[in-house]
PDB file of N, CA, C and O in Angstrom:
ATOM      1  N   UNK A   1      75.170-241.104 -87.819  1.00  0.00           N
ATOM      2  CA  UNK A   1      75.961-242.101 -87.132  1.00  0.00           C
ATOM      3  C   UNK A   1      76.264-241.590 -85.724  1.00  0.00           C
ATOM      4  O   UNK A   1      76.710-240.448 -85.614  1.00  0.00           O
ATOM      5  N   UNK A   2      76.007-242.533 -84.359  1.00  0.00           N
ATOM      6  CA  UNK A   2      76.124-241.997 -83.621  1.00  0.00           C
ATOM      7  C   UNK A   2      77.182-242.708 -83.217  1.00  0.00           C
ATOM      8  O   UNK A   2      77.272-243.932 -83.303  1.00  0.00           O
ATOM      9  N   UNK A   3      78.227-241.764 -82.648  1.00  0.00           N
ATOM     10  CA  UNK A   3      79.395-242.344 -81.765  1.00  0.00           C
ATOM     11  C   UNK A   3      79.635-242.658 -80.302  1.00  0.00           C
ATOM     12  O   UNK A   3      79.000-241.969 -79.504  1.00  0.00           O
ATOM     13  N   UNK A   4      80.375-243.503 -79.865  1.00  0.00           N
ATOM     14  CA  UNK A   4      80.336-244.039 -78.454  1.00  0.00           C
ATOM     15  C   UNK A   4      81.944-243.818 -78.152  1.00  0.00           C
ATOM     16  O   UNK A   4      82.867-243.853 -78.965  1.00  0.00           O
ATOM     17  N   UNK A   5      81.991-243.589 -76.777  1.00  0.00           N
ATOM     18  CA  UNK A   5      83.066-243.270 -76.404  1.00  0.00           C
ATOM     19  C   UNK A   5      83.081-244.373 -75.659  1.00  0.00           C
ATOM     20  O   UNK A   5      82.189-244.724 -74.887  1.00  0.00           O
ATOM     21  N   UNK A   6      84.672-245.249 -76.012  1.00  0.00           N
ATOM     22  CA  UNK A   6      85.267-246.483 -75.492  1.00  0.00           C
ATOM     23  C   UNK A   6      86.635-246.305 -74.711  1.00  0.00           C
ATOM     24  O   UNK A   6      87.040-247.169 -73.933  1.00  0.00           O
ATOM     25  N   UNK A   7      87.355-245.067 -74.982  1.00  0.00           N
ATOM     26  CA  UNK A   7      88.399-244.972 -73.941  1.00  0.00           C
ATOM     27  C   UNK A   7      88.551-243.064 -74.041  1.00  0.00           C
ATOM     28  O   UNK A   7      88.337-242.157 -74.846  1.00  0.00           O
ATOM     29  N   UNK A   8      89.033-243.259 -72.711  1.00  0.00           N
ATOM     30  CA  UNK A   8      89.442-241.836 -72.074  1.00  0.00           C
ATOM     31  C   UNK A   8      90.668-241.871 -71.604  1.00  0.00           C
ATOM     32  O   UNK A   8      91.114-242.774 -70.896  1.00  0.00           O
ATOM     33  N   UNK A   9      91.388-240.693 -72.052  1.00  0.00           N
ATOM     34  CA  UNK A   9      92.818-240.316 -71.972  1.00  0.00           C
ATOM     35  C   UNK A   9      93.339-239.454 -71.364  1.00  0.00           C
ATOM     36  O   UNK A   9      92.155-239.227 -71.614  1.00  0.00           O
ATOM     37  N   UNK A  10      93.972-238.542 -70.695  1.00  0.00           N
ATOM     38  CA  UNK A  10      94.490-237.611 -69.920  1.00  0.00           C
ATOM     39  C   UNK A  10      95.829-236.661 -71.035  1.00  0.00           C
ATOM     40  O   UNK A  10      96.392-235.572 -70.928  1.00  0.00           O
ATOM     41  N   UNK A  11      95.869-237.589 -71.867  1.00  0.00           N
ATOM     42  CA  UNK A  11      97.029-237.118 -72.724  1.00  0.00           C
ATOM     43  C   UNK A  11      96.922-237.435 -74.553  1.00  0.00           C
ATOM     44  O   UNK A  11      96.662-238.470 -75.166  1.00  0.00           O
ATOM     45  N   UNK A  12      97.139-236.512 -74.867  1.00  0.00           N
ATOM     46  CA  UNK A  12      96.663-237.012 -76.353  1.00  0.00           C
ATOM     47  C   UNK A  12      97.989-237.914 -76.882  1.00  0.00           C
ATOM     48  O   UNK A  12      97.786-238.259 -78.046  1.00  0.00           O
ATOM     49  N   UNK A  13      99.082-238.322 -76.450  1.00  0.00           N
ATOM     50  CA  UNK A  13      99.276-239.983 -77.077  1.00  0.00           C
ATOM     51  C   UNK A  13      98.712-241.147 -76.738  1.00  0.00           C
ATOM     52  O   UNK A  13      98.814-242.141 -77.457  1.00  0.00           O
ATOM     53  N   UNK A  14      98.207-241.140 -75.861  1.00  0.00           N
ATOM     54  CA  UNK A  14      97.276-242.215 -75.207  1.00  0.00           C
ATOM     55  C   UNK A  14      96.180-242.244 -75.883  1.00  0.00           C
ATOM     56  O   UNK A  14      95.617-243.326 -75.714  1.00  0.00           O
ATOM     57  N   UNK A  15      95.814-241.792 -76.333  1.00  0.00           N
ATOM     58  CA  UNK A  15      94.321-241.031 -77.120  1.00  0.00           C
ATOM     59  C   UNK A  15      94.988-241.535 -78.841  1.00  0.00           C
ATOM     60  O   UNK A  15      94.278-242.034 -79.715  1.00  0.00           O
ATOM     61  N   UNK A  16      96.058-241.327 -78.942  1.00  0.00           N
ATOM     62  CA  UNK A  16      96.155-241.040 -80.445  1.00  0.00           C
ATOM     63  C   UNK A  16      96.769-242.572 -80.538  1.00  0.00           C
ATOM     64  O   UNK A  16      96.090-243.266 -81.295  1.00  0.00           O
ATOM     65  N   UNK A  17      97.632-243.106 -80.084  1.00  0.00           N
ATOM     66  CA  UNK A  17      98.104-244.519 -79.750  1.00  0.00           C
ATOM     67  C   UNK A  17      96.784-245.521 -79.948  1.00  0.00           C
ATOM     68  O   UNK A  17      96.813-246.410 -80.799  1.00  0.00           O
ATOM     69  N   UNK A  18      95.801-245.335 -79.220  1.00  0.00           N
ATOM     70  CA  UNK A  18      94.530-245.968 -78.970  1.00  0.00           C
ATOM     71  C   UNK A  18      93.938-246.084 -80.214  1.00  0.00           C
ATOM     72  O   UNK A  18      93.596-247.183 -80.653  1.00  0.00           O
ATOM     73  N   UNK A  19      93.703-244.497 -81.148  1.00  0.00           N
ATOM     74  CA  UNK A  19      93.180-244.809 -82.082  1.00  0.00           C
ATOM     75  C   UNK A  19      93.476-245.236 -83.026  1.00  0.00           C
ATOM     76  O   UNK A  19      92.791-245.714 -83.930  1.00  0.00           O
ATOM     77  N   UNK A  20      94.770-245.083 -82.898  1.00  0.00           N
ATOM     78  CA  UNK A  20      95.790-246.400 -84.280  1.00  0.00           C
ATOM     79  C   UNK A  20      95.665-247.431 -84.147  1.00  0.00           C
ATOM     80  O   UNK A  20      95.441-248.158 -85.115  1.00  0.00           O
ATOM     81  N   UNK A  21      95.782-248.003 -82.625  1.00  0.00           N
ATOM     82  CA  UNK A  21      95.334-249.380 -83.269  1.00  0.00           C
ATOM     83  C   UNK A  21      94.252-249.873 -83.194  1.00  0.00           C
ATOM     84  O   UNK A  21      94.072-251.091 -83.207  1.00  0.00           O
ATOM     85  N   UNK A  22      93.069-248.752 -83.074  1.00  0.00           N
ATOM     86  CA  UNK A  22      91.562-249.191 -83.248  1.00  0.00           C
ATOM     87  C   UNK A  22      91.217-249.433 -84.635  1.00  0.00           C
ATOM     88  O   UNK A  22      90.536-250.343 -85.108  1.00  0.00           O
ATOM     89  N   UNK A  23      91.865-248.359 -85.269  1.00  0.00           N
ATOM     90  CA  UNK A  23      91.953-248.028 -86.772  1.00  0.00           C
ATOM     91  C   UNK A  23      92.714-249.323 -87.882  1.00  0.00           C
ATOM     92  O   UNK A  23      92.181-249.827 -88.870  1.00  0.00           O
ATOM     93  N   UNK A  24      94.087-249.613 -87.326  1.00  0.00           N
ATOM     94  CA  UNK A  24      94.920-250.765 -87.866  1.00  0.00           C
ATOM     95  C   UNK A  24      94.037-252.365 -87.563  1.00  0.00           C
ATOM     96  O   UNK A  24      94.343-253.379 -88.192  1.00  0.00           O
ATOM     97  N   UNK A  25      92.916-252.344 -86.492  1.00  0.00           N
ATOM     98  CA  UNK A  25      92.042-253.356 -86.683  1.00  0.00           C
ATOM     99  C   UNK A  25      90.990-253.561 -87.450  1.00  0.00           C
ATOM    100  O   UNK A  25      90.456-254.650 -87.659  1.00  0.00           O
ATOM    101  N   UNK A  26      90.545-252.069 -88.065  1.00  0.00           N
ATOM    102  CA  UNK A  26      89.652-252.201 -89.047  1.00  0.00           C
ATOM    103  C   UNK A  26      88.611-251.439 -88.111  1.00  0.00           C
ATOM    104  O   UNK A  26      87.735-252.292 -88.258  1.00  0.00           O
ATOM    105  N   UNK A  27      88.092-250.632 -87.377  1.00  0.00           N
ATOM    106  CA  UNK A  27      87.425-249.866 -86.025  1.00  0.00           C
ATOM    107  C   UNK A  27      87.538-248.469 -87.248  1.00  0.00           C
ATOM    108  O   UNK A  27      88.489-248.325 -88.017  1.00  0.00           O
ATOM    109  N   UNK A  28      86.442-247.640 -87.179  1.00  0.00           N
ATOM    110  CA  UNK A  28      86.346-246.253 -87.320  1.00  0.00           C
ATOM    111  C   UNK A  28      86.264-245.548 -86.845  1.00  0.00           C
ATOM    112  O   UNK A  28      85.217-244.906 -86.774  1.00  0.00           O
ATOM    113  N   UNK A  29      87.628-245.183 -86.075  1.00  0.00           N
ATOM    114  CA  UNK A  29      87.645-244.613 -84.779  1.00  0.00           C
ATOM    115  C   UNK A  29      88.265-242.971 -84.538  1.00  0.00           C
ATOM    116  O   UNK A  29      89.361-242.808 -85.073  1.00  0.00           O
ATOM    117  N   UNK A  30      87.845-242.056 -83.991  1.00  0.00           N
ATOM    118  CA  UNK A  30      88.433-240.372 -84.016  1.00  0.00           C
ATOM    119  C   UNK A  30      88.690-240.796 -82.650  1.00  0.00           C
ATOM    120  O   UNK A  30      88.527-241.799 -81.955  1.00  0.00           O
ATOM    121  N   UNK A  31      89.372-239.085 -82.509  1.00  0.00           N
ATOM    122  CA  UNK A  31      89.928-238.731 -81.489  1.00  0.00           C
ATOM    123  C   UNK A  31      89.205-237.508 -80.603  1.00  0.00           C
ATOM    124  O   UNK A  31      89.765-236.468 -80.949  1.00  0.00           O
ATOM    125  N   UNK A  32      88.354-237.269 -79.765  1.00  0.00           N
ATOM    126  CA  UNK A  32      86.654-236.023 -79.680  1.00  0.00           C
ATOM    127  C   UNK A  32      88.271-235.177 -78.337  1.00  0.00           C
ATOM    128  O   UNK A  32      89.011-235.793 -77.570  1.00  0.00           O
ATOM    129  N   UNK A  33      88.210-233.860 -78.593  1.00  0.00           N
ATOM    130  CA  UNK A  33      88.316-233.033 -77.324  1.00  0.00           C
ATOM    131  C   UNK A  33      90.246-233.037 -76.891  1.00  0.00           C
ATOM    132  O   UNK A  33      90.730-232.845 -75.776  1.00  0.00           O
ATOM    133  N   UNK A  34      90.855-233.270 -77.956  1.00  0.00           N
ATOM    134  CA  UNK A  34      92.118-233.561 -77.959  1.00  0.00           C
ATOM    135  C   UNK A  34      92.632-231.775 -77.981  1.00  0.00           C
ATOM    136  O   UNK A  34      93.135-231.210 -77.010  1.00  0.00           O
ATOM    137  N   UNK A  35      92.320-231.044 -79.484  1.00  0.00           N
ATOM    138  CA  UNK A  35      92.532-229.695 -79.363  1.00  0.00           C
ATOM    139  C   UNK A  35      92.269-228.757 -78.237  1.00  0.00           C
ATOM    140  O   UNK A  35      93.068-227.949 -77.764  1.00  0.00           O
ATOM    141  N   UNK A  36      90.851-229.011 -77.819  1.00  0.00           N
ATOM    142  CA  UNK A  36      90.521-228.302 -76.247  1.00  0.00           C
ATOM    143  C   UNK A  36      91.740-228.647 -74.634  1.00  0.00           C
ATOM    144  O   UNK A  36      92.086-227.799 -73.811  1.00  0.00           O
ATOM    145  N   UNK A  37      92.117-230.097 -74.654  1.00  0.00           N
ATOM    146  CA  UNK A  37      93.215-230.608 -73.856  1.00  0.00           C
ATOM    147  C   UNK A  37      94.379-229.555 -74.030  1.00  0.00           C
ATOM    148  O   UNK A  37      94.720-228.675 -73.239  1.00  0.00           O
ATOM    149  N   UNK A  38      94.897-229.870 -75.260  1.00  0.00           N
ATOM    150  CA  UNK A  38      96.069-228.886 -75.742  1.00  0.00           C
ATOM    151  C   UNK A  38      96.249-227.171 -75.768  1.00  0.00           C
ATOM    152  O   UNK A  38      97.271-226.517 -75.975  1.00  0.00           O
ATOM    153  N   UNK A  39      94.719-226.666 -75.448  1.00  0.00           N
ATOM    154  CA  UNK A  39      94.795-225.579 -75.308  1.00  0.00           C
ATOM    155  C   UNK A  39      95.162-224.990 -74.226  1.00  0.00           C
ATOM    156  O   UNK A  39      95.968-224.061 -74.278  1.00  0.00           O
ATOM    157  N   UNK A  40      94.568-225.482 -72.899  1.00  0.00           N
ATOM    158  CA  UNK A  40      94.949-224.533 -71.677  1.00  0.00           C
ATOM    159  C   UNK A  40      95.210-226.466 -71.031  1.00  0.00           C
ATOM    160  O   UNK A  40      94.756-227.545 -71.409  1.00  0.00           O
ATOM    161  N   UNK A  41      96.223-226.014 -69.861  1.00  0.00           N
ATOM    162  CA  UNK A  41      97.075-226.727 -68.962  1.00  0.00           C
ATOM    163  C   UNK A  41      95.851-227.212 -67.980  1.00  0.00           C
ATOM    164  O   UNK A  41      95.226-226.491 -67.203  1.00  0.00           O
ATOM    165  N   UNK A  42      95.667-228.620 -68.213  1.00  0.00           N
ATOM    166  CA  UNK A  42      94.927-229.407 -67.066  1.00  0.00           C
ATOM    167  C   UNK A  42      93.089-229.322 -67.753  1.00  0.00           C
ATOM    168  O   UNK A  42      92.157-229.832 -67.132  1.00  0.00           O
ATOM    169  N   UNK A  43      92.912-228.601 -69.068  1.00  0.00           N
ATOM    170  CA  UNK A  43      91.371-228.807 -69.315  1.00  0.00           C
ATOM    171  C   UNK A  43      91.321-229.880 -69.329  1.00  0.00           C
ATOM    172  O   UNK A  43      90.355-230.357 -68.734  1.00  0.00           O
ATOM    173  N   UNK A  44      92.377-230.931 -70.046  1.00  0.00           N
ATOM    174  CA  UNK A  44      91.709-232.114 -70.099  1.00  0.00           C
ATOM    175  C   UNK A  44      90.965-232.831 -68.787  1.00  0.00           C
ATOM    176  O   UNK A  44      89.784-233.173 -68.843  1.00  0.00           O
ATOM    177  N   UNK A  45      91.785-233.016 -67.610  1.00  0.00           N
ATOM    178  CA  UNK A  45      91.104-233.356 -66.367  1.00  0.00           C
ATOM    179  C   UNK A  45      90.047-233.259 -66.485  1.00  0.00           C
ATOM    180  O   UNK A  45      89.177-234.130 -66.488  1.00  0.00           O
ATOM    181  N   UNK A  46      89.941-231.595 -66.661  1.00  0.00           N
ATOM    182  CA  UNK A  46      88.077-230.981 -65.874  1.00  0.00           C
ATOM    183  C   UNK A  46      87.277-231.274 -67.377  1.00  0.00           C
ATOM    184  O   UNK A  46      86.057-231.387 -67.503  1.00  0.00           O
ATOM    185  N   UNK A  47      87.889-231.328 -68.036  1.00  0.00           N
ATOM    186  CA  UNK A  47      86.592-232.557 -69.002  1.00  0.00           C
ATOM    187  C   UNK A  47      86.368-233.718 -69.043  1.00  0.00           C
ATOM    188  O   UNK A  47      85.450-234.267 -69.653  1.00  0.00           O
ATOM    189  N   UNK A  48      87.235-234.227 -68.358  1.00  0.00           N
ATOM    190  CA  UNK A  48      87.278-235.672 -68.500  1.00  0.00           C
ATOM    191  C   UNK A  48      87.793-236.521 -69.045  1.00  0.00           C
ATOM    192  O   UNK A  48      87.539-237.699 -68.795  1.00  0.00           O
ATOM    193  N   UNK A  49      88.852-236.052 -70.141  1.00  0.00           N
ATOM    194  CA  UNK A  49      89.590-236.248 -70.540  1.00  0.00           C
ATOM    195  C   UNK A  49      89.720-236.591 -72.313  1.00  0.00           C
ATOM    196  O   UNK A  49      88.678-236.506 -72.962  1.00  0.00           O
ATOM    197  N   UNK A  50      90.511-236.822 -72.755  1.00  0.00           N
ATOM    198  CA  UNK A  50      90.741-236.915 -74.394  1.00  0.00           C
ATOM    199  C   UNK A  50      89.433-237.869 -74.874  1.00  0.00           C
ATOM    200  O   UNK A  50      89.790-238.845 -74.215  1.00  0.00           O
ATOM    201  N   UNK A  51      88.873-238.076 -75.166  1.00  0.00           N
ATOM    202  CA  UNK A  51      87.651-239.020 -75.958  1.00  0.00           C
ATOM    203  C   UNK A  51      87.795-239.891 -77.007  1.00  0.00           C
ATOM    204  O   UNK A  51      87.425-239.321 -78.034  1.00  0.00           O
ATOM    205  N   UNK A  52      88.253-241.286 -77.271  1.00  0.00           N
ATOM    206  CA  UNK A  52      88.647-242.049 -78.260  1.00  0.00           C
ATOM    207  C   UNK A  52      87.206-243.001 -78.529  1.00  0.00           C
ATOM    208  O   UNK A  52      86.778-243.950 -77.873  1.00  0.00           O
ATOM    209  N   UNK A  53      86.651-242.336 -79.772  1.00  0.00           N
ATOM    210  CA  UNK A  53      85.453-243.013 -80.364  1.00  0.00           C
ATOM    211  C   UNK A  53      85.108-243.728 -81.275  1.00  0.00           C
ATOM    212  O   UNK A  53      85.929-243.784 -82.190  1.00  0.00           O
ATOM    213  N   UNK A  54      84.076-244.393 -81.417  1.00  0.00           N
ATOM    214  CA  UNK A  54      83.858-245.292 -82.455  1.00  0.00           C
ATOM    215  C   UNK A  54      81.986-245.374 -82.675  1.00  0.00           C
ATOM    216  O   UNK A  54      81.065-245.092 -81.908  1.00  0.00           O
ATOM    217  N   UNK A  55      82.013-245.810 -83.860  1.00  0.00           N
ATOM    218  CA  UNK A  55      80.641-245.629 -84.383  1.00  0.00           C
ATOM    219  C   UNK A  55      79.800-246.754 -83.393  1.00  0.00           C
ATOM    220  O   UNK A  55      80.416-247.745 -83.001  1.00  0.00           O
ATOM    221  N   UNK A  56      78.317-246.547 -82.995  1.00  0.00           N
ATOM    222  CA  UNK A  56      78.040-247.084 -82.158  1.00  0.00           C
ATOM    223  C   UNK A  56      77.839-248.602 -82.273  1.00  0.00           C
ATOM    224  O   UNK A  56      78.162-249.323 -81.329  1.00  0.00           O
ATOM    225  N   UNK A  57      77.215-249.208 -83.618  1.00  0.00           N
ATOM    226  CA  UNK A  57      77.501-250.562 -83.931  1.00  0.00           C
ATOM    227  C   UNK A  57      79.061-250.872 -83.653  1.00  0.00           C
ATOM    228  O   UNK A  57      79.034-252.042 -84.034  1.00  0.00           O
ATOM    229  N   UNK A  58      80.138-250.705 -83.339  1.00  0.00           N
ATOM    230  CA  UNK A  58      81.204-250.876 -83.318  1.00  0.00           C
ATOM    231  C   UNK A  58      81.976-251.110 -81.958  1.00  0.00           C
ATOM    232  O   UNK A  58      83.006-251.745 -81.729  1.00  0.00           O
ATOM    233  N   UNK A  59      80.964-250.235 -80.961  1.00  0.00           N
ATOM    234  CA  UNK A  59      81.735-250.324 -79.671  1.00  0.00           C
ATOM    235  C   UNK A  59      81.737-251.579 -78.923  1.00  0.00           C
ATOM    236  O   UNK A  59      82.692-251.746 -78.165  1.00  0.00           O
ATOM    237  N   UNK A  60      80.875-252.465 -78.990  1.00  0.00           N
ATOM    238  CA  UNK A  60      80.994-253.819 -78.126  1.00  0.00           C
ATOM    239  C   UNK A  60      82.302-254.124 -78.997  1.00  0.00           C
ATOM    240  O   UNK A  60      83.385-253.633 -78.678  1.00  0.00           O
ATOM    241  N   UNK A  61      82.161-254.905 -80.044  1.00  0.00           N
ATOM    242  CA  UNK A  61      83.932-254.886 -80.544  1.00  0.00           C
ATOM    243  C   UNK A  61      85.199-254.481 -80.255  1.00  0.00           C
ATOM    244  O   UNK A  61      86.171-255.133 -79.873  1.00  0.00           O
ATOM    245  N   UNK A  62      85.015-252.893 -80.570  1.00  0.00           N
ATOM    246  CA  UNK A  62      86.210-252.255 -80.006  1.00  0.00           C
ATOM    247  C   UNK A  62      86.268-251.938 -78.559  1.00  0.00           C
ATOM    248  O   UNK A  62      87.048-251.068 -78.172  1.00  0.00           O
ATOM    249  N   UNK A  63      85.630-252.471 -77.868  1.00  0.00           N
ATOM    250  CA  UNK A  63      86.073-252.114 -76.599  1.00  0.00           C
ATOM    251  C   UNK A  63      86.863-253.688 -75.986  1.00  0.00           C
ATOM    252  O   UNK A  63      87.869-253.722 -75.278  1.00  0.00           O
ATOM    253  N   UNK A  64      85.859-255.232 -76.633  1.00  0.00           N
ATOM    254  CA  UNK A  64      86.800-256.273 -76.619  1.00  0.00           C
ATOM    255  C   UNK A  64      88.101-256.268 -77.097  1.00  0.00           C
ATOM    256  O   UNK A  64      89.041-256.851 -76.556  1.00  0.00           O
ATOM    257  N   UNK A  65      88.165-255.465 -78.333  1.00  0.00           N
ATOM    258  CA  UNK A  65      89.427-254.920 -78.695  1.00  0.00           C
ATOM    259  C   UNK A  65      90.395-254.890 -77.958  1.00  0.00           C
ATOM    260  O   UNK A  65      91.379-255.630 -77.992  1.00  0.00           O
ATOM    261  N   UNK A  66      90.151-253.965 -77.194  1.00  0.00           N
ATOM    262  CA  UNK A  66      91.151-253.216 -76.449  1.00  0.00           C
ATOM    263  C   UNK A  66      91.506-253.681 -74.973  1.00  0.00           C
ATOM    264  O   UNK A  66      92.548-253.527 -74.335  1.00  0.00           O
ATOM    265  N   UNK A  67      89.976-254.475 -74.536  1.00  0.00           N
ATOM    266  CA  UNK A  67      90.217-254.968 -73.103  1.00  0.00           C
ATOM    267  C   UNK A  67      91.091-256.585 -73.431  1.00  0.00           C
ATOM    268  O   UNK A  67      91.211-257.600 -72.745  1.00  0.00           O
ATOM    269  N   UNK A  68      91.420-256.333 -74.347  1.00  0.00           N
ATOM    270  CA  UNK A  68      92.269-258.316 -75.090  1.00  0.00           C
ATOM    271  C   UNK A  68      93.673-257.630 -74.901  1.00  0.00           C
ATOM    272  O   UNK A  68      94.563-258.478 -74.967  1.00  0.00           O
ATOM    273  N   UNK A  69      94.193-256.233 -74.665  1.00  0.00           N
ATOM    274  CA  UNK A  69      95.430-255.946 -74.589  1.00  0.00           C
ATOM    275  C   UNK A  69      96.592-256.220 -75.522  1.00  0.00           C
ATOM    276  O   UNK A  69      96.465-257.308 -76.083  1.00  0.00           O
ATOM    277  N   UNK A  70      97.348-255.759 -75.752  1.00  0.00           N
ATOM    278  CA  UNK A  70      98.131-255.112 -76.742  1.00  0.00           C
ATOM    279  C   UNK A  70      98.865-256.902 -77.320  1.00  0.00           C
ATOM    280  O   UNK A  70      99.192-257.867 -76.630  1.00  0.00           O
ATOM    281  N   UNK A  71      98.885-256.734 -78.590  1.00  0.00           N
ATOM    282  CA  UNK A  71      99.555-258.057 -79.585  1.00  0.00           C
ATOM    283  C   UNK A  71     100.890-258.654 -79.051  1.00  0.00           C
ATOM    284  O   UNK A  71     101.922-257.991 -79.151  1.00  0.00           O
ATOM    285  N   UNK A  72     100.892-259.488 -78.671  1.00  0.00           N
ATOM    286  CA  UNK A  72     102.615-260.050 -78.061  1.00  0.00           C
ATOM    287  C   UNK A  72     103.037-260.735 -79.401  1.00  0.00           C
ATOM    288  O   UNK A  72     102.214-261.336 -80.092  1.00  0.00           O
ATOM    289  N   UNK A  73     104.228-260.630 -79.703  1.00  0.00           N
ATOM    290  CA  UNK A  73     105.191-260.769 -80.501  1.00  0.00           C
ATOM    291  C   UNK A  73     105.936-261.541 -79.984  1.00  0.00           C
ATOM    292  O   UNK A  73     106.979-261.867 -80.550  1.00  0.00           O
TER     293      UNK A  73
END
């Protein structure tokens, strides 16, 4: 299964936020490069940041997903 990366984060709640509700839509979605962020101050930047993925049949979806913006109540 190959995975596609649909959003990039600078911070792992943004990253982890993202994948809950990729996940609470029914999306099979991880979190790639979150531990490396947390290790030393600012890796995330110079990688590019936290990696929120999804299986590759999945990403046109979840990326409409997410560009439809958050559920109003």
């Amino acid at each position: 299964m190959n995975l596609v990366t649909i959003f990039k984060a600078f911070n792992p709640i943004d990253a982890e936020m993202t994948r809950g509700r990729l996940e609470a839509a029914g999306f099979d979605a991880v979190v790639m490069g979150e531990l490396a962020a947390l290790s030393i101050e600012g890796y995330s930047l110079a990688t590019g940041g936290i990696r929120v993925q999804v299986p590759e049949d999945q990403a046109t979806e979840a990326r409409e997903f997410l560009d439809a913006g958050p559920i109003a109540e």
